[in-house]
C-alpha beads as a LAMMPS data file, in Angstrom:
LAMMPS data file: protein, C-alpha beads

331 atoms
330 bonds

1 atom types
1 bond types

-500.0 500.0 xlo xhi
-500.0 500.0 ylo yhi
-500.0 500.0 zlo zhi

Masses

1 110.0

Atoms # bond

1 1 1 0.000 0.000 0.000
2 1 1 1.307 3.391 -0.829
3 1 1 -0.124 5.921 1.700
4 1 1 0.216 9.408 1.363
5 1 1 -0.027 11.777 4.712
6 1 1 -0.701 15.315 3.509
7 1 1 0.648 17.919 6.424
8 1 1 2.627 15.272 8.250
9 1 1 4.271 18.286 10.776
10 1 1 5.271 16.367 14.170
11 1 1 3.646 12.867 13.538
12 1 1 6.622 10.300 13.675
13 1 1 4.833 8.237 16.294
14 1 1 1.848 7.452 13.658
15 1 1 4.044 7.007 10.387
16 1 1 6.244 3.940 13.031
17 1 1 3.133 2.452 14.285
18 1 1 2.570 2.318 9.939
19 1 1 5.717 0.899 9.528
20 1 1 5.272 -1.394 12.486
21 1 1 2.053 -3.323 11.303
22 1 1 3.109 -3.190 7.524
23 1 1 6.953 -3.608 7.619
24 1 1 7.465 -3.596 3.395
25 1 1 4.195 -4.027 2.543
26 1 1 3.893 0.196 3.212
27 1 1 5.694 3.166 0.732
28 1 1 4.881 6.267 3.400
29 1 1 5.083 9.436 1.480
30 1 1 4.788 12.701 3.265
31 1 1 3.987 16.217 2.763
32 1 1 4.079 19.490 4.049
33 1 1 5.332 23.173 3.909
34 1 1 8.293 23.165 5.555
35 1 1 11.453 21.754 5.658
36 1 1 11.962 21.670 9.542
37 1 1 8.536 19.260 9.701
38 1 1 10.133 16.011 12.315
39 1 1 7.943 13.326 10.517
40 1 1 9.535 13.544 7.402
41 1 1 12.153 11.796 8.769
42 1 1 10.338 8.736 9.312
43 1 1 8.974 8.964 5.815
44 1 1 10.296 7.111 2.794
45 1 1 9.446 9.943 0.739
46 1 1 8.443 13.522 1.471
47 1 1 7.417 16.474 -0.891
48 1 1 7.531 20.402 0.198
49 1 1 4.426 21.955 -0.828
50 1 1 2.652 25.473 -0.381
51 1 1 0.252 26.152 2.043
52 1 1 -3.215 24.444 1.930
53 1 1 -4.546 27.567 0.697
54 1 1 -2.794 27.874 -2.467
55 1 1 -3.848 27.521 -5.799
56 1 1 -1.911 25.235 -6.641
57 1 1 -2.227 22.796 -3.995
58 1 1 -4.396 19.993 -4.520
59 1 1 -3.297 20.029 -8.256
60 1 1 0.450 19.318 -6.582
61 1 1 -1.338 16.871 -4.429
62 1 1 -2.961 15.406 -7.197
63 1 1 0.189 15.079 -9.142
64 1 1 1.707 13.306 -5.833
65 1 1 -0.549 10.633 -6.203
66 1 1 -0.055 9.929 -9.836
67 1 1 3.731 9.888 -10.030
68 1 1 3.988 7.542 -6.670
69 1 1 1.313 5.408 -7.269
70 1 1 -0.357 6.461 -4.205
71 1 1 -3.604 4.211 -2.600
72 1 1 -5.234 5.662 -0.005
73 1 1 -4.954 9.730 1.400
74 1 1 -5.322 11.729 4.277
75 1 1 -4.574 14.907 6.368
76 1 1 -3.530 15.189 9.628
77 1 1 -4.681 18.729 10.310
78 1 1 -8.319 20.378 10.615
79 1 1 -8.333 22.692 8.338
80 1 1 -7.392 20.453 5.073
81 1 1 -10.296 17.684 5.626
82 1 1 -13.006 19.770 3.618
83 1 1 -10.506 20.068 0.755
84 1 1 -9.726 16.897 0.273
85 1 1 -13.211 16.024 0.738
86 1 1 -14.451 18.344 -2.050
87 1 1 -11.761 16.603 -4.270
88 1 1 -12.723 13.233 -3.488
89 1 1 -13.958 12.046 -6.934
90 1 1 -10.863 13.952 -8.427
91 1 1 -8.779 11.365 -6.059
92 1 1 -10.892 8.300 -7.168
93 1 1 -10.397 8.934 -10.750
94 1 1 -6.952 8.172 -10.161
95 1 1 -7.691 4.930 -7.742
96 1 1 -7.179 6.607 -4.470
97 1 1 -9.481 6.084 -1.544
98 1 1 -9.512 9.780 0.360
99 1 1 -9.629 8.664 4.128
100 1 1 -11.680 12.155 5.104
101 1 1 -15.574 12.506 5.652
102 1 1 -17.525 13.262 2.228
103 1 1 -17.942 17.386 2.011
104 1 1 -20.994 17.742 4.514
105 1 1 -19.910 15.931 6.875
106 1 1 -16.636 17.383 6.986
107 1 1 -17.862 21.016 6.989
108 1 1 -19.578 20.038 10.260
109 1 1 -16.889 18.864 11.904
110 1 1 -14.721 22.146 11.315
111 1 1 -17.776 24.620 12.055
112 1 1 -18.495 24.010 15.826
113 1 1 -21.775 26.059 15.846
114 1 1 -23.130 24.561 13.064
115 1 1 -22.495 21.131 14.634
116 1 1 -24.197 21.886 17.714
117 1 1 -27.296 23.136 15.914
118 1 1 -27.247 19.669 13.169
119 1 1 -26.555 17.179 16.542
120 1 1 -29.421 18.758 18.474
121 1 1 -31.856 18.785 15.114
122 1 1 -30.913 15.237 15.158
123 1 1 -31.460 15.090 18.713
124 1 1 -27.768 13.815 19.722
125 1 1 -27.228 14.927 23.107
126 1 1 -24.526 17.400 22.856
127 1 1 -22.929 20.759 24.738
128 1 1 -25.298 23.836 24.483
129 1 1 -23.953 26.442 22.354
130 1 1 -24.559 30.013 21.472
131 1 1 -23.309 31.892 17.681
132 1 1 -23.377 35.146 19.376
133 1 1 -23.027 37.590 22.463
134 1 1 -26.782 38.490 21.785
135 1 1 -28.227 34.931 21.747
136 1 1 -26.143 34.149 24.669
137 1 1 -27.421 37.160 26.647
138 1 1 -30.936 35.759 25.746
139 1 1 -30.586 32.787 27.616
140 1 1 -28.607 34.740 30.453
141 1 1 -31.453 36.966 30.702
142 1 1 -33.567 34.385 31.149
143 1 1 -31.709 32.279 33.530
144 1 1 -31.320 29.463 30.705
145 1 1 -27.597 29.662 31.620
146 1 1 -25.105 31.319 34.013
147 1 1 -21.366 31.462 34.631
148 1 1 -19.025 30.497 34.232
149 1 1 -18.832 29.571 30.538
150 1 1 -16.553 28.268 28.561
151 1 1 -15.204 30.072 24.697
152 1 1 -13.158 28.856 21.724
153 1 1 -12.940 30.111 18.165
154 1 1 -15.699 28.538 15.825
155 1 1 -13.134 27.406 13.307
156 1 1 -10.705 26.443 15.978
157 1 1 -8.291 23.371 16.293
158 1 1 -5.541 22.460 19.019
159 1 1 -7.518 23.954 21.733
160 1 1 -6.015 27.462 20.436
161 1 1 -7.887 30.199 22.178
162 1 1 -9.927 27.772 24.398
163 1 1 -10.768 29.550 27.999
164 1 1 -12.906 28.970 30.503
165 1 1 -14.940 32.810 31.698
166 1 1 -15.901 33.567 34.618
167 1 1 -18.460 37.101 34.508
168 1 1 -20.494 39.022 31.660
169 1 1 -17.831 41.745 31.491
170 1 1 -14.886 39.727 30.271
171 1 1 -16.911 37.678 27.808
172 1 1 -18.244 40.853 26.845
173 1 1 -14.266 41.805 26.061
174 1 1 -13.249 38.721 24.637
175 1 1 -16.164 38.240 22.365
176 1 1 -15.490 41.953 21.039
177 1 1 -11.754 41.598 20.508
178 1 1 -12.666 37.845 18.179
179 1 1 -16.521 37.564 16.766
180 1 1 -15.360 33.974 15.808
181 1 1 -15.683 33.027 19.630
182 1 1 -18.724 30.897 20.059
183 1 1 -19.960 30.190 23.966
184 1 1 -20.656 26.949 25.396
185 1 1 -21.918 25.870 28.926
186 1 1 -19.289 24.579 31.219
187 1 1 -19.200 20.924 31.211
188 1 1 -18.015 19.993 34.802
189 1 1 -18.040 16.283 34.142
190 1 1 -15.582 13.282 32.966
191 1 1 -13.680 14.587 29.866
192 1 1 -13.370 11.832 27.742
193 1 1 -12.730 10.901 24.019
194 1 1 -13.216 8.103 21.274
195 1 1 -11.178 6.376 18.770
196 1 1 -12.862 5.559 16.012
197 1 1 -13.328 3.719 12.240
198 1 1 -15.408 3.929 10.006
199 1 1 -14.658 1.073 7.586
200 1 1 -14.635 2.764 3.878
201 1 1 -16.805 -0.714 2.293
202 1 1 -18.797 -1.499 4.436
203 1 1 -19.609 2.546 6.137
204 1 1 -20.058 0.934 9.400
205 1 1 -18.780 1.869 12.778
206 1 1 -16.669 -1.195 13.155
207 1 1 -13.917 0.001 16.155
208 1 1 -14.463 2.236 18.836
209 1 1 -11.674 2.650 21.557
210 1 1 -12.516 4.739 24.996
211 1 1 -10.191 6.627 27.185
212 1 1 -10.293 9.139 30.009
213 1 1 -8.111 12.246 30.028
214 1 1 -5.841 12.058 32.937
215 1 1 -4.211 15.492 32.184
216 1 1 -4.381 17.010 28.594
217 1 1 -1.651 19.618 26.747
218 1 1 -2.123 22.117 24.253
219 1 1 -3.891 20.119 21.251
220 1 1 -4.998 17.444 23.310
221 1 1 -4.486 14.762 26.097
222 1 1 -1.163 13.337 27.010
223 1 1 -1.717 11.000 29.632
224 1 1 -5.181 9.136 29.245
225 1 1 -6.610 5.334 30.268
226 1 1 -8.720 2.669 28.905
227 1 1 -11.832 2.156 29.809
228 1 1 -15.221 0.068 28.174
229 1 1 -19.149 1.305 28.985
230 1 1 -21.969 -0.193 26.623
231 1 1 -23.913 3.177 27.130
232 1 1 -20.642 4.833 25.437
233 1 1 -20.434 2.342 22.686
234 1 1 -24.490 2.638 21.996
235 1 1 -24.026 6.356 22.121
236 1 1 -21.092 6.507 19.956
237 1 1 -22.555 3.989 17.231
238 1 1 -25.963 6.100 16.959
239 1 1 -24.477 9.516 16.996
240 1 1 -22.575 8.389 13.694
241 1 1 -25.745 7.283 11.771
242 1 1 -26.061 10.789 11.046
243 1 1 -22.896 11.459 9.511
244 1 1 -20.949 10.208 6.809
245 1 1 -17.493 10.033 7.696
246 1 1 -14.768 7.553 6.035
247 1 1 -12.002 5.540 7.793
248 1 1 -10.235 7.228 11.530
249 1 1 -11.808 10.083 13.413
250 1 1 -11.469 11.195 16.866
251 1 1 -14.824 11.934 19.221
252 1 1 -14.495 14.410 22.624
253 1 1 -17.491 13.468 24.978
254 1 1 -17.975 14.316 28.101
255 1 1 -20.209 12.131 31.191
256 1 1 -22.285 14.256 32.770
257 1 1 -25.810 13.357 34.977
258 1 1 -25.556 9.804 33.822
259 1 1 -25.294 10.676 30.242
260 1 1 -22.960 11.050 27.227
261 1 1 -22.226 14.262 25.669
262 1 1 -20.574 14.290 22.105
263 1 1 -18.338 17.685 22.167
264 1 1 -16.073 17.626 18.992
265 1 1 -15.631 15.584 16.140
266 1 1 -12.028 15.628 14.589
267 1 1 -12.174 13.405 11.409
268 1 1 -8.800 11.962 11.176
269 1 1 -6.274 10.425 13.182
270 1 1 -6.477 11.965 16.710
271 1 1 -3.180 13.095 18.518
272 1 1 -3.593 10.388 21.062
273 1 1 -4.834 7.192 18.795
274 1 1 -1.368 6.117 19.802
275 1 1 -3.026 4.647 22.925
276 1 1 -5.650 2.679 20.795
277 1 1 -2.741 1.579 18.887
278 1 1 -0.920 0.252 21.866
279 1 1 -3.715 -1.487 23.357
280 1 1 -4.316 -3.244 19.904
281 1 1 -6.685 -1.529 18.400
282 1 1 -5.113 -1.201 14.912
283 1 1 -6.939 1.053 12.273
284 1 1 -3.773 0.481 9.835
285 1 1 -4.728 -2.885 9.323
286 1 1 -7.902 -1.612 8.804
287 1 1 -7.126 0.782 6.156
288 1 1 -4.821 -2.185 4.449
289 1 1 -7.814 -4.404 4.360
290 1 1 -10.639 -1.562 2.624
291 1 1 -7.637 -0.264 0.289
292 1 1 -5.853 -2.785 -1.006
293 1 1 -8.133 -6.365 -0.116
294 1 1 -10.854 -4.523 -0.731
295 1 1 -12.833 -5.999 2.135
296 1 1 -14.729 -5.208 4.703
297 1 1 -13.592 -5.152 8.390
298 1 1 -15.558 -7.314 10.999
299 1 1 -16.922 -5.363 14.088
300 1 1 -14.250 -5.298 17.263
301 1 1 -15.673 -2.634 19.437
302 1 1 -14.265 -2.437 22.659
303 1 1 -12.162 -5.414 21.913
304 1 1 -9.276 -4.064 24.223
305 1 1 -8.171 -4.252 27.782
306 1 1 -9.914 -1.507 30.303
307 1 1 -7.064 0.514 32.191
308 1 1 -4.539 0.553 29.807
309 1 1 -2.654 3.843 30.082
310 1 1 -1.021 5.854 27.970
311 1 1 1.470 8.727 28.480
312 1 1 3.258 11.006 26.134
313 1 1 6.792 12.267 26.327
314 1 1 8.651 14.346 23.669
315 1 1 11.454 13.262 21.481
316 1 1 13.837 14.546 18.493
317 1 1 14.796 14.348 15.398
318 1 1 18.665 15.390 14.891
319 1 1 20.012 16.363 11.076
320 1 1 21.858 18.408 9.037
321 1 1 20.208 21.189 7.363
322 1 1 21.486 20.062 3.785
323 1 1 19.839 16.691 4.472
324 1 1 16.221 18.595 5.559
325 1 1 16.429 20.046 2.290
326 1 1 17.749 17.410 0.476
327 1 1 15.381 14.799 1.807
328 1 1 12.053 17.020 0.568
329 1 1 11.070 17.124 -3.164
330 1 1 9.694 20.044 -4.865
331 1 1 6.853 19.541 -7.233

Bonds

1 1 1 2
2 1 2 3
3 1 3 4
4 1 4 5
5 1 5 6
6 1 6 7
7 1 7 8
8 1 8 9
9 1 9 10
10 1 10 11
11 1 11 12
12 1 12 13
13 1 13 14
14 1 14 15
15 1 15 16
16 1 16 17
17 1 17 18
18 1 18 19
19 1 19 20
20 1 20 21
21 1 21 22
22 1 22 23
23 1 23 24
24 1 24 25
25 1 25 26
26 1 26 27
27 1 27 28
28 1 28 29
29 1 29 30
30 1 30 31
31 1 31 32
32 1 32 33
33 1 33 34
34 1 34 35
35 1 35 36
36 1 36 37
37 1 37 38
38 1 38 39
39 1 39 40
40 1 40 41
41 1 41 42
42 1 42 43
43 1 43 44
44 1 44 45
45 1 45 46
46 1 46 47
47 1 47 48
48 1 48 49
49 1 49 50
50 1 50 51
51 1 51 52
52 1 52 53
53 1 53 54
54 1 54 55
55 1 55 56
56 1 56 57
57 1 57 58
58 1 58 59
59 1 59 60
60 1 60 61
61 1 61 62
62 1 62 63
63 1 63 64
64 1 64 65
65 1 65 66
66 1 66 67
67 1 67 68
68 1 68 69
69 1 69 70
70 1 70 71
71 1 71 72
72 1 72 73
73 1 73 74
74 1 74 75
75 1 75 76
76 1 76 77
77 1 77 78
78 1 78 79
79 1 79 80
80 1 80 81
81 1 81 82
82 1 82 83
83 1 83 84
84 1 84 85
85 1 85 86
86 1 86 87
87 1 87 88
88 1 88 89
89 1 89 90
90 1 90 91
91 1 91 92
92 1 92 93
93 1 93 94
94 1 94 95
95 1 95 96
96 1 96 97
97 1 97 98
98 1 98 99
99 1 99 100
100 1 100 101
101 1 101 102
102 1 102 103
103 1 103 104
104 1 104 105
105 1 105 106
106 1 106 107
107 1 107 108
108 1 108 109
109 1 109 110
110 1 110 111
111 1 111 112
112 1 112 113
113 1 113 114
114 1 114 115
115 1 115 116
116 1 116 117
117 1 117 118
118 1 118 119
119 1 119 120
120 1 120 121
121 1 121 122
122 1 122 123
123 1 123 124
124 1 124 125
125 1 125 126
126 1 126 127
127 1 127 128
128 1 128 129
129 1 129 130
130 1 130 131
131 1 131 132
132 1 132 133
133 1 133 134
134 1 134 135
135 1 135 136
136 1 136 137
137 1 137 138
138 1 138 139
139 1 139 140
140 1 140 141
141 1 141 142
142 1 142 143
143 1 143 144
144 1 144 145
145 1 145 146
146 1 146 147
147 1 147 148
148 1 148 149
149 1 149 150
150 1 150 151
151 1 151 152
152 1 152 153
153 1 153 154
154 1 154 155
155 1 155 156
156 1 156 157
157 1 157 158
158 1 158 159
159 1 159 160
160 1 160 161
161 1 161 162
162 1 162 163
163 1 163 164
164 1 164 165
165 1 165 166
166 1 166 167
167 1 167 168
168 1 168 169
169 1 169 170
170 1 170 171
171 1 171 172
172 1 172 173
173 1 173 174
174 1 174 175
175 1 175 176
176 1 176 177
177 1 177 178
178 1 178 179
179 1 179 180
180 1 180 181
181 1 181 182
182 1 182 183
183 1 183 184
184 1 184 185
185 1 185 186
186 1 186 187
187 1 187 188
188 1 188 189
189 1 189 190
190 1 190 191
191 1 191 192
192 1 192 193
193 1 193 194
194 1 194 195
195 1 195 196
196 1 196 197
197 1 197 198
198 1 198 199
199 1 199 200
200 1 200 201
201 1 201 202
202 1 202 203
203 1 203 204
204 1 204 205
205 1 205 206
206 1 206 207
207 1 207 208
208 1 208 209
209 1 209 210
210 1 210 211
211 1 211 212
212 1 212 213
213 1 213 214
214 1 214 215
215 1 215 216
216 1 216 217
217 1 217 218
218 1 218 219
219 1 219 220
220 1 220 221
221 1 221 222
222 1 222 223
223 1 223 224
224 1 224 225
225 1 225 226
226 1 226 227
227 1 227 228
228 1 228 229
229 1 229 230
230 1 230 231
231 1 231 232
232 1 232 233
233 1 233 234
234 1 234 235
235 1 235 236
236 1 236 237
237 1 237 238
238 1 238 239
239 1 239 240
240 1 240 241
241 1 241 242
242 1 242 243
243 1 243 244
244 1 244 245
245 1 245 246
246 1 246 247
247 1 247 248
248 1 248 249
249 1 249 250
250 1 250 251
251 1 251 252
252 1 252 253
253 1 253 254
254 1 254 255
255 1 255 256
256 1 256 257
257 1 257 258
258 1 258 259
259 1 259 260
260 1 260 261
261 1 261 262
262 1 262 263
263 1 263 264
264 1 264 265
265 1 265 266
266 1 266 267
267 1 267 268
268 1 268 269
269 1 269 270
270 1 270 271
271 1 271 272
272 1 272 273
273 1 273 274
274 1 274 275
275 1 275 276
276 1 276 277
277 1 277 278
278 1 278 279
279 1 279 280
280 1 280 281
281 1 281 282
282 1 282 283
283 1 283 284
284 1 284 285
285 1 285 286
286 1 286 287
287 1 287 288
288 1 288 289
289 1 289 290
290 1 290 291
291 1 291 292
292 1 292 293
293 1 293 294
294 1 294 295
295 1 295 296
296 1 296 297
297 1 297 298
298 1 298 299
299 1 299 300
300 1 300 301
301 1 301 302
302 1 302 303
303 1 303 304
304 1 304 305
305 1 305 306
306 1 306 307
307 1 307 308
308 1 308 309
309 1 309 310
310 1 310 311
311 1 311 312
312 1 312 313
313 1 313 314
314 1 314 315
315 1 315 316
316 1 316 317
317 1 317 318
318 1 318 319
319 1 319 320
320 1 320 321
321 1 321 322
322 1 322 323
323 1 323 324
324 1 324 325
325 1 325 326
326 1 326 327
327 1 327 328
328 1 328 329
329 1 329 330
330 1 330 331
């Protein structure tokens, strides 16, 4: 299988657990904007490309595929799953299976309001949510809601300008300074999140893999653990009915009152699937089996071992600078 990770930046863990299942039967090839991206290294072939937002990108990434023979796609940042998704049929024209939700699925997972308002017209219990100052003040007004809250950017990834508020007067400020903040209520209960696939024959949930956050970073958790609930695995299975998403995604929930929340939906392979990984939960045999066997995968949720934990540290990549350049084609 040749796989091609589009925006690789700092995943080396990810491309080794590739290398680890598949051994020779893998060709990783890589992209991304900068020379100075660690995951390259781990690649056995890497491309420097523009920004997502060029012109001339997905007609480079397009080109990728053709001249390395490339099977299966997909992103490992937010902001590039709607663009491959609106590609899609360009990719299958050439034989490659885009691992991304199709186009309105994907747009929901990057616009937080507008996946608060499909999940509750779908009736998927989820974290209440206000577009703007004025519909928040609404429900203030009418003791609906009260502090503190809790803001991020509509648009958002990595938990970048995520803070919990405290009083009226400093939303007030913070909502004025960015109109893409959107306001949620304050969850107070287990944070949580969900490994997932999506099988790309068969469309069905086939793996879903639990943890609790035991302390979380800057773009996610770092230290999490294992854990299996029925109710989760119900919730999680339903929730998805209304969606169409494609091979991994990542699911923030929260347990609150005896029930689950679904926060987030990242649609590709989360920061911290490295724990699913570990505890044998292994969506890269998955993908080999839908790309390449063209089969189906049987179901395995919560086919892993409760209390497994999982806990990040950080590591390096050491080279020359003539080699970082060296290594990285240019289209």
């Amino acid at each position: 299988m040749n796989i091609l990770f589009c925006s690789v930046g700092r995943r080396c863990e990810l491309l080794k657990d590739f290398r680890n299942t598949l051994g020779d039967k893998v060709k990783i090839v890589v992209t991304d904007n900068s020379y100075y991206a660690p995951a390259v290294a781990f690649a056995d072939v890497s491309y420097k490309v523009p920004l997502i937002t060029d012109k001339d990108y997905i007609p480079m990434i397009l080109d990728i595929c053709k001249k390395e023979k490339i099977d299966a796609v997909t992103t490992l940042i937010d902001p590039e799953i709607a663009i491959l998704a609106e590609h899609r049929d360009e990719f299958k024209e050439l034989g490659v299976e885009v691992l991304a939700p199709y186009l309105e699925t994907a747009k929901l997972c990057f616009d937080k309001y507008e996946m608060y308002k499909y999940l509750s017209q779908k009736g998927i219990n989820t974290v209440r949510t206000f577009g703007s100052l004025d519909e928040f003040k609404t429900a203030f007004d009418n003791k609906e809601i009260d502090f503190p809250v809790f803001v991020k950017p509509r648009t958002g990834s990595g938990s970048v300008g995520a803070r919990r508020v405290e009083s009226y007067e400093l939303l007030e400020e913070l909502v004025s300074r960015d109109s893409s903040l959107i306001i949620q209520e304050l969850m107070t209960g287990k944070d949580m999140d969900a490994d997932i696939y999506v099988d790309t024959v068969s469309h069905e949930t086939v793996a879903v893999f639990s943890k609790k956050k035991i302390s979380t970073t800057i773009g996610g958790a770092n230290k999490t653990i294992s854990f299996k609930d029925q109710a989760l695995f119900d919730f999680v299975t339903n929730a998805l009915k209304a969606f169409k998403f494609n091979g991994p995604l990542d699911m923030d929930l929260f347990y609150q009152d005896g029930q689950y929340f679904l926060s987030e939906i990242n649609p590709r392979f989360g920061g911290a699937y490295l724990h699913a990984y570990g505890a044998g939960v292994d969506f890269i045999s998955f993908i080999y089996n839908n790309v390449v066997d063209k089969k189906e995968n049987a179901s395995c949720i919560g086919e892993y071992d409760e209390d497994v934990v999982m806990m990040m540290y950080d590591s390096v990549v050491i080279d020359t600078l003539s080699n970082l350049e060296g290594r990285m084609k240019e289209i």
